[in-house]
KOLDRENTOR-241505 format. One record per residue: y, x, z of N, C-alpha, C in turn; residue in three letters. Coordinates in steps of 0.05 Angstrom, whole numbers, plus 5000, padded with zeros to 4 digits. Layout:
<rs>
(r (Y; X; Z); (Y; X; Z); (Y; X; Z); 'ALA')
...
</rs>
This chain:
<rs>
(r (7653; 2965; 5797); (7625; 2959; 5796); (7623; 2930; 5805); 'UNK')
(r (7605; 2904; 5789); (7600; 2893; 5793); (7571; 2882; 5802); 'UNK')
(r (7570; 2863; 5830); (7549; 2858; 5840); (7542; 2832; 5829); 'UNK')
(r (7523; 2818; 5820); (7516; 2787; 5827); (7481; 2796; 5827); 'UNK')
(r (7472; 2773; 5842); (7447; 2761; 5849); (7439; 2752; 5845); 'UNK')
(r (7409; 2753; 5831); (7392; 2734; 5817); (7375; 2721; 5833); 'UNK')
(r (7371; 2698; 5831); (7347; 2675; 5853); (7325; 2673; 5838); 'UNK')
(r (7306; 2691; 5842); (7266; 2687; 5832); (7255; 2660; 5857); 'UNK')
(r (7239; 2663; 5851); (7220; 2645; 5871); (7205; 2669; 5891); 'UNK')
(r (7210; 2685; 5896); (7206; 2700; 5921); (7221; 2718; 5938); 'UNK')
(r (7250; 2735; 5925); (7272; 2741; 5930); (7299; 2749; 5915); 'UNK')
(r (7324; 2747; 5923); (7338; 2750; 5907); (7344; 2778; 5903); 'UNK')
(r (7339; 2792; 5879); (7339; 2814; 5877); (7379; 2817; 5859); 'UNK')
(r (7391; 2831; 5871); (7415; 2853; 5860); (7420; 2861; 5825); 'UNK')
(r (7439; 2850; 5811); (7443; 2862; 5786); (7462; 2877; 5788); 'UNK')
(r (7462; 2895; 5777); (7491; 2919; 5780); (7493; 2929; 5761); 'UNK')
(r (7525; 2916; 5759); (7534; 2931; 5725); (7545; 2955; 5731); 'UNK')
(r (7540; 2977; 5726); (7548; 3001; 5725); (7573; 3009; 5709); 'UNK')
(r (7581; 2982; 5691); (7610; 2999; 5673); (7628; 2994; 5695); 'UNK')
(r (7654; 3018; 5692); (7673; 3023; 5709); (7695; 3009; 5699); 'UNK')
(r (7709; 2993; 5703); (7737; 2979; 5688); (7764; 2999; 5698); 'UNK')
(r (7765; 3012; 5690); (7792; 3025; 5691); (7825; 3014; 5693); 'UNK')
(r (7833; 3004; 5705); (7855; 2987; 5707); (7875; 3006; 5717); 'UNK')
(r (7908; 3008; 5700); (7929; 3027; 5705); (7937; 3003; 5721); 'UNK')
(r (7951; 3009; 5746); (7966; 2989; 5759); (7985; 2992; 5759); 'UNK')
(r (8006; 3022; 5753); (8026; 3028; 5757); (8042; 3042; 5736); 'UNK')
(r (8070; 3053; 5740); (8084; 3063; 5715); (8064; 3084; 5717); 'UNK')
(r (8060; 3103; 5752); (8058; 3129; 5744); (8026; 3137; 5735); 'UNK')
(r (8006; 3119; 5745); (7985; 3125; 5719); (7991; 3123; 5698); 'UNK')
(r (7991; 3098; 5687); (8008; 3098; 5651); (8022; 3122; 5642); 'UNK')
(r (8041; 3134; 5655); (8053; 3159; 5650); (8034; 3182; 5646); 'UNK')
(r (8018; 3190; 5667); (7992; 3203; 5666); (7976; 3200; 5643); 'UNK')
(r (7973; 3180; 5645); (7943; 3173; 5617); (7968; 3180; 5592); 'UNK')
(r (7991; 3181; 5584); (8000; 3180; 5566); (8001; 3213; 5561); 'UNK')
(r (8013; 3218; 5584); (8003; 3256; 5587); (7975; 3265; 5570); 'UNK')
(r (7954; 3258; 5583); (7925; 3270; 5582); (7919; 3258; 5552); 'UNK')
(r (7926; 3231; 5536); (7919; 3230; 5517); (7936; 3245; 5489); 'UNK')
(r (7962; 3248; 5502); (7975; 3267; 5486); (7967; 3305; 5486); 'UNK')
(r (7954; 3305; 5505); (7951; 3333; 5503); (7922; 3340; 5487); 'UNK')
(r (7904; 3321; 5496); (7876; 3312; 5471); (7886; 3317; 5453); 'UNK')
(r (7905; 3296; 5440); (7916; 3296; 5417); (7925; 3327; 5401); 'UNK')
(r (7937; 3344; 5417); (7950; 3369; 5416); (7930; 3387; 5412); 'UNK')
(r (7908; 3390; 5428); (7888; 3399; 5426); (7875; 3397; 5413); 'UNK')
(r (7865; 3374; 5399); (7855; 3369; 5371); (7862; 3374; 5354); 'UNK')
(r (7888; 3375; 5347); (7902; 3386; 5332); (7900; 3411; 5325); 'UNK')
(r (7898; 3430; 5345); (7899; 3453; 5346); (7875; 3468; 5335); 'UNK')
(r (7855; 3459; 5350); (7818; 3473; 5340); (7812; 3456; 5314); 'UNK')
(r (7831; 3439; 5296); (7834; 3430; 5279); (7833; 3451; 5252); 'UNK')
(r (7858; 3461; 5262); (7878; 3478; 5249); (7866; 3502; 5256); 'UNK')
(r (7854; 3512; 5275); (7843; 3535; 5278); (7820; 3536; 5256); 'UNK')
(r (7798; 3514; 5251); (7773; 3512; 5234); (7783; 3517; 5212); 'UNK')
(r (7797; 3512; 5208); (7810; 3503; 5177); (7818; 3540; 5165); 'UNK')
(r (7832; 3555; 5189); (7841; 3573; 5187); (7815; 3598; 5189); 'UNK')
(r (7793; 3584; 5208); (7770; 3607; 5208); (7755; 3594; 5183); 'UNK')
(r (7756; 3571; 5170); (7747; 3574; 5144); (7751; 3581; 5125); 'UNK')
(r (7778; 3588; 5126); (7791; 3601; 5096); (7786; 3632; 5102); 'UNK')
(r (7781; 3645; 5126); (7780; 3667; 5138); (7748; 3684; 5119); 'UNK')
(r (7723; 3668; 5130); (7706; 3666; 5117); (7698; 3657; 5096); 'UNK')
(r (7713; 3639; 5080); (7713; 3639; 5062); (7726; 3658; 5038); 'UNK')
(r (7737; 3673; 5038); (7757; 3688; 5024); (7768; 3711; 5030); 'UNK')
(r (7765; 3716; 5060); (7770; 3745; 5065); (7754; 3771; 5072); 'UNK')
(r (7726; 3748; 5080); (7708; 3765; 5080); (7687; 3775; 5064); 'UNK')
(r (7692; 3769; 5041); (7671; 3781; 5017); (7642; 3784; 5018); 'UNK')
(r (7637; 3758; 5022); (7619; 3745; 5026); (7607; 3738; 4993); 'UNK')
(r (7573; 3753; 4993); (7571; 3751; 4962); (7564; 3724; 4957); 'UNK')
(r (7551; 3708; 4978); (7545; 3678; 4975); (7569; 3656; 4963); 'UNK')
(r (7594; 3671; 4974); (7614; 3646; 4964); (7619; 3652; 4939); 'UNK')
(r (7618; 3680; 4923); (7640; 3678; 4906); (7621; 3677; 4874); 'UNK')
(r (7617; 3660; 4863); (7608; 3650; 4828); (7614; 3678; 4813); 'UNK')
(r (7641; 3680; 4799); (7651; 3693; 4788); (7674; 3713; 4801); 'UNK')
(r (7691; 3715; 4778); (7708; 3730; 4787); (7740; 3713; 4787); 'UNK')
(r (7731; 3689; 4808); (7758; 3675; 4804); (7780; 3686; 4829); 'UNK')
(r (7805; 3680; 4832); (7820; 3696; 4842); (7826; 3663; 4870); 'UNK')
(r (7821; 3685; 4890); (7820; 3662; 4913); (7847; 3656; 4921); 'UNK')
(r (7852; 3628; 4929); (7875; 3613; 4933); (7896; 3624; 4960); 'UNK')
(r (7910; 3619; 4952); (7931; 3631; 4984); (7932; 3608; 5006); 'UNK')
(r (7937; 3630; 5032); (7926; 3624; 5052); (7949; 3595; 5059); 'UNK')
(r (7984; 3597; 5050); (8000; 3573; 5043); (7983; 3557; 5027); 'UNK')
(r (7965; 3552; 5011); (7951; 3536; 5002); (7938; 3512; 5028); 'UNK')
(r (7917; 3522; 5040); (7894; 3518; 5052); (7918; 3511; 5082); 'UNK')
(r (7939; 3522; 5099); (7962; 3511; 5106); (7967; 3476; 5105); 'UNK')
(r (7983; 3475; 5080); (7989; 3450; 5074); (7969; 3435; 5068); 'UNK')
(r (7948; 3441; 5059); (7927; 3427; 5056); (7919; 3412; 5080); 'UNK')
(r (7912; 3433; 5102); (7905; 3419; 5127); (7931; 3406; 5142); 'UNK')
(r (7955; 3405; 5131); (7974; 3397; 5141); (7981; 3354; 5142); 'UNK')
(r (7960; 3362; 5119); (7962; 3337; 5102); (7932; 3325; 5119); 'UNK')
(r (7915; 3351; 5113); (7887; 3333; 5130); (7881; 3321; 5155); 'UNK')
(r (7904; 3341; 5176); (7900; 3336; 5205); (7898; 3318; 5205); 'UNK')
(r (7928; 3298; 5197); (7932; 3272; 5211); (7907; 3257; 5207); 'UNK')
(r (7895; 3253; 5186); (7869; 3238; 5171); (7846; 3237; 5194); 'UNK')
(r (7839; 3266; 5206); (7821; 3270; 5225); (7832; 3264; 5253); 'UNK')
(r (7853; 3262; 5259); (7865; 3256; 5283); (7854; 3221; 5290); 'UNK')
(r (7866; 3202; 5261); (7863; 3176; 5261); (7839; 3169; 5269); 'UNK')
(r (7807; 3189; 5255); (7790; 3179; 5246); (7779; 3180; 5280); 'UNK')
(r (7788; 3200; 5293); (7774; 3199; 5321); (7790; 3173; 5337); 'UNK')
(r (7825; 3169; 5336); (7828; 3150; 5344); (7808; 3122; 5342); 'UNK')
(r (7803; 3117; 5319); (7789; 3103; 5305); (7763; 3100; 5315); 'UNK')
(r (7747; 3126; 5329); (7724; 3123; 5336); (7726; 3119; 5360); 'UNK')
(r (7744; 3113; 5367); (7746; 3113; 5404); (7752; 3141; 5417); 'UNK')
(r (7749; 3161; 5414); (7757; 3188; 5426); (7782; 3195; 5446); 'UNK')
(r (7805; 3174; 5444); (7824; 3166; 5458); (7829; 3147; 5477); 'UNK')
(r (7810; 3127; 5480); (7803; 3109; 5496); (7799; 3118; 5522); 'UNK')
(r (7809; 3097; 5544); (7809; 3103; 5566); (7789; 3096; 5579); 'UNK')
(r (7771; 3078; 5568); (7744; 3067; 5576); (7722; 3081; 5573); 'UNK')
(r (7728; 3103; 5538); (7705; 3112; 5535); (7708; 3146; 5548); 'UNK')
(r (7728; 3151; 5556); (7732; 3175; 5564); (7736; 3180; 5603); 'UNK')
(r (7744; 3156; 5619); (7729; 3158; 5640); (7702; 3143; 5649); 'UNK')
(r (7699; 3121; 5629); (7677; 3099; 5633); (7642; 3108; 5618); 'UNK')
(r (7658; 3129; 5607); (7627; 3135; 5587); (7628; 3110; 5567); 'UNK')
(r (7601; 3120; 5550); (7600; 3099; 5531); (7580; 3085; 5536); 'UNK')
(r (7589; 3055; 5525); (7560; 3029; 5534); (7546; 3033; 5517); 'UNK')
(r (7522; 3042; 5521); (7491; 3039; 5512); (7484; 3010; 5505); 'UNK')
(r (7481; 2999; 5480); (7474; 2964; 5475); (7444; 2971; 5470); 'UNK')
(r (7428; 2949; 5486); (7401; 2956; 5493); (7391; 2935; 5480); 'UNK')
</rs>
């Protein structure tokens, strides 16, 4: 947290920046944060692969009269598998990408631009 002070013509009133700077100083944070962002990662992965798996679930196993047009013959579940095998990484990036892995925005919160 940073302090500085502004000079009015009647007192100096306090600015305070509220962002937190997160600084690793050592191997064994670095080691840590490499932990916690890998297990995100794992975890994402996972409820990834779970959606993918409760969507093919509902989609096709439950005979559901809304999904099905005709009488086409629904795809195997090795289908919808490799499919998301191929998709994870895509969604993995796209959160890297959004910051979701960041060490700033995950203990610092995110900056509000006003």
């Amino acid at each position: 947290m940073r302090v500085t002070v502004q000079k009015t013509s009647t007192k100096a009133l306090p600015k305070i920046d509220f962002r937190v700077v997160h600084d690793i100083v050592n191997v064994h944070q670095r080691t840590e944060w490499r932990w916690l962002t890998l297990g995100m990662i794992l975890l994402d992965l996972l409820m990834i692969a779970a959606g993918f798996i409760l969507a093919y679930v509902i989609r096709f196993r439950l005979n559901i009269p809304f999904f099905f047009v005709g009488s086409e013959e629904s795809p195997s579940l090795r289908f919808y598998i490799t499919l998301g095998a191929f998709l994870i990484p895509f969604w993995i990036a796209i959160y890297a990408a959004a910051g979701l892995y960041s060490r700033q925005n995950i203990l610092g919160g995110p900056v509000s631009i006003h």
